[in-house]
N, C-alpha and C positions, 0 to 999 in steps of 0.2 A: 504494500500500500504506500502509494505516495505522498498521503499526505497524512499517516499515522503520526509523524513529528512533530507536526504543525500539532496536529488536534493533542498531544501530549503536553506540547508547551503551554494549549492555549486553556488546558486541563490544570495544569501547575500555576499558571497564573491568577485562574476564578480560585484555586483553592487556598493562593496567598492572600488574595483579596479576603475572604471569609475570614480567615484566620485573623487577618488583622482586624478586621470588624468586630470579633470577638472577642481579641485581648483588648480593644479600647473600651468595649460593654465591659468584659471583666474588671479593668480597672477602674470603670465610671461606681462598677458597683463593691470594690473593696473600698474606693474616697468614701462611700455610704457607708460606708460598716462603721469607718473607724470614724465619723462626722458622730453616728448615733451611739457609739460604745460614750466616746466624749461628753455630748450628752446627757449619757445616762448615770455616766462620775459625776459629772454637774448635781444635778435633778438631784442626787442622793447623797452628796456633798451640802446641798442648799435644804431638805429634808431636815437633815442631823441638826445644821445649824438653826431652823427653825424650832425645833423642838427646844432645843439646849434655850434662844431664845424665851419662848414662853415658860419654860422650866425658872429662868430669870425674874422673870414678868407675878409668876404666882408667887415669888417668893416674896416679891419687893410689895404685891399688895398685901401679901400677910403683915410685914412688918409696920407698912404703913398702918393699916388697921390695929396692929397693937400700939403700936405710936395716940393714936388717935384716940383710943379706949382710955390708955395709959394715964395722957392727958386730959382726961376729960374734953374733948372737944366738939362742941355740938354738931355734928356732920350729919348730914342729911345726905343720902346718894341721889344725884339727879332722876327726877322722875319724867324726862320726855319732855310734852310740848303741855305742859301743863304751869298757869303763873302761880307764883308761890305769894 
């Protein structure tokens, strides 16, 4: 066959073509991986720190409230949209 060369070559070249189409999807989708791994250290990074946060938060109105008891101080907690 005469032209078996040609059709091999022109076989070896769609097959580099796909390939490269492939490793750039492949890579499009390892940039994804490690964008959302990131992410996900973020998200559970900011989690702890929110927690730790309000673990803060409860502690400082306890003392406030004993403070406030402590000294006898006439506190009223706000009640909304109601005039006093």
């Amino acid at each position: 066959m005469a032209t078996a060369d040609i059709r091999f070559k022109r076989m070896q070249g769609e097959y580099r073509t796909l390939q490269d189409a492939q490793n750039r999807l492949f890579d499009k989708v390892d940039r994804y991986e490690a964008a959302l791994l990131g992410l996900n250290e973020v998200v559970t990074e900011n989690r702890e720190r929110l927690e730790r946060v309000e673990e803060t938060v409860a502690e400082n109105r306890e003392m406030l409230q004993a403070i406030i008891e402590h000294l006898e101080v006439p506190y009223k907690p706000p009640m909304g949209f109601t005039k006093e």
